[in-house]
C-alpha positions as CSV (number, residue, x, y, z in Angstrom):
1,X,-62.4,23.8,51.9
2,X,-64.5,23.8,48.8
3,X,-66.9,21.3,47.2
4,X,-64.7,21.4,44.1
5,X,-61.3,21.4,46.3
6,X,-62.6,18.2,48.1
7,X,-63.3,16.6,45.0
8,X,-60.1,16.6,43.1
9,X,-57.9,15.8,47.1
10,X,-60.5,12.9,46.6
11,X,-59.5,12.0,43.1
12,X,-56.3,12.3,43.7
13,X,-55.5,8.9,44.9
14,X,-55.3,6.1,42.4
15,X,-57.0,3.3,44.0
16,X,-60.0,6.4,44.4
17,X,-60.2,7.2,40.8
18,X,-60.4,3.4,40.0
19,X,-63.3,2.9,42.7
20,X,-64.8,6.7,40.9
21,X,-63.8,5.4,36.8
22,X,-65.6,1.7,38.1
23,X,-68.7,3.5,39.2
24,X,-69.2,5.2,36.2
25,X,-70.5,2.9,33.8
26,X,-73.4,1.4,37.0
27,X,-73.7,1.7,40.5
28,X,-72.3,-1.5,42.1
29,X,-72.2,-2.9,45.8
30,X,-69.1,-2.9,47.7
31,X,-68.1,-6.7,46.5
32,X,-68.3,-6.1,43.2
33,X,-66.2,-2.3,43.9
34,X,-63.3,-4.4,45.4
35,X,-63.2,-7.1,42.7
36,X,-60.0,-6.3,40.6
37,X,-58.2,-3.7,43.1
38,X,-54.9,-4.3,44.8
39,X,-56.5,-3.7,48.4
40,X,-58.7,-5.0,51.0
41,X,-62.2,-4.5,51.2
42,X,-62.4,-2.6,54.3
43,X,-59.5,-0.2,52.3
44,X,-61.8,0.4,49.8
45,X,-64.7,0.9,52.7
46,X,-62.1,3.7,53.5
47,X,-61.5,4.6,50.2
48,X,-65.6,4.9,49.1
49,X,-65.9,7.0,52.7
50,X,-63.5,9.6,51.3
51,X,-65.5,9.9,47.8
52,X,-68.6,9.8,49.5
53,X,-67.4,12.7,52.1
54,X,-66.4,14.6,48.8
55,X,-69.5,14.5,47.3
56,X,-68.3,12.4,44.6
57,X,-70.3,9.3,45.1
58,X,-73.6,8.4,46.9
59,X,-74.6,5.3,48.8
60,X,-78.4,3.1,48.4
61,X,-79.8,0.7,50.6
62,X,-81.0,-2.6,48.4
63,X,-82.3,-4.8,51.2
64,X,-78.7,-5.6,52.9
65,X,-76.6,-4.3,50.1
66,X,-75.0,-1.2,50.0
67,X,-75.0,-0.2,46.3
68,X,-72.6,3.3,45.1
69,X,-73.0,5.3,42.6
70,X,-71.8,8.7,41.0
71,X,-73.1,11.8,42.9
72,X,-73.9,14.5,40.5
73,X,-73.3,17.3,43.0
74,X,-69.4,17.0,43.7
75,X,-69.1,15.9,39.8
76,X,-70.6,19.5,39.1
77,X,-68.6,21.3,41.7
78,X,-65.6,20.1,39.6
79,X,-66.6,21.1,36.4
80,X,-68.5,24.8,37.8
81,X,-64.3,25.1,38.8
82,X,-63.1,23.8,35.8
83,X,-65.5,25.8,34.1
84,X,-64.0,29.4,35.0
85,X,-60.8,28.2,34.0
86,X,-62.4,27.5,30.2
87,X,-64.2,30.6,29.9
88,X,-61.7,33.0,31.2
89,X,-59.3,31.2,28.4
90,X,-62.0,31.4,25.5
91,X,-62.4,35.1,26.5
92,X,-58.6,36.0,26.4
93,X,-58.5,33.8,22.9
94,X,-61.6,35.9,21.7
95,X,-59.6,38.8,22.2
96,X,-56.3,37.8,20.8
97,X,-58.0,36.6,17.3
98,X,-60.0,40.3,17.5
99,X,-56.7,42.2,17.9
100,X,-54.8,39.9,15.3
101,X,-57.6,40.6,12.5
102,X,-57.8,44.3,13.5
103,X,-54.0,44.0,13.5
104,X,-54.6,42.0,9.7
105,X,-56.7,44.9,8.7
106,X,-54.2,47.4,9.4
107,X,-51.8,46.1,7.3
């Protein structure tokens, strides 16, 4: 399975993207992770194992803390997919508004 594919099976649990969205503004230890979500903290242990697994999300050592934060890889894996996606459709609309002027001209 693929970087990218392991990303978005990762993302695709709710309580996952909350723990991802949470981690985006500063990493944060585990504690202040589970503060505000409807599950234990040894389900979001689970929970920031599967992130980290995808790539999505890296852990630090701080003394006895484990602090999170966004991984830049498995964020990048997403987007390089995405990414074909946007360019194959920004070449097909290139092509449509060439053929509709030529088609303009024409007329």
């Amino acid at each position: 399975m693929s970087a990218s594919s392991n990303a978005f099976n990762a993302l695709g649990d709710p309580t996952r993207r909350a723990i991802f969205e949470k981690l985006h503004n500063q990493p944060l230890a585990v504690v202040d992770i589970a503060d505000g979500l409807p599950v234990s903290r040894p389900a979001v242990s689970q929970h920031l194992k599967v992130l980290k697994e995808a790539k999505l999300i890296s852990l630090k050592t701080n003394g006895n803390k484990n602090i999170y934060e966004l991984n830049r890889e498995g964020i990048l894996a997403m987007r390089d997919y995405l990414d074909k996606f946007w360019d194959e459709a920004l070449v097909n609309f290139k092509q449509l508004a060439e053929q509709t002027e030529k088609n303009n001209t024409k007329s």
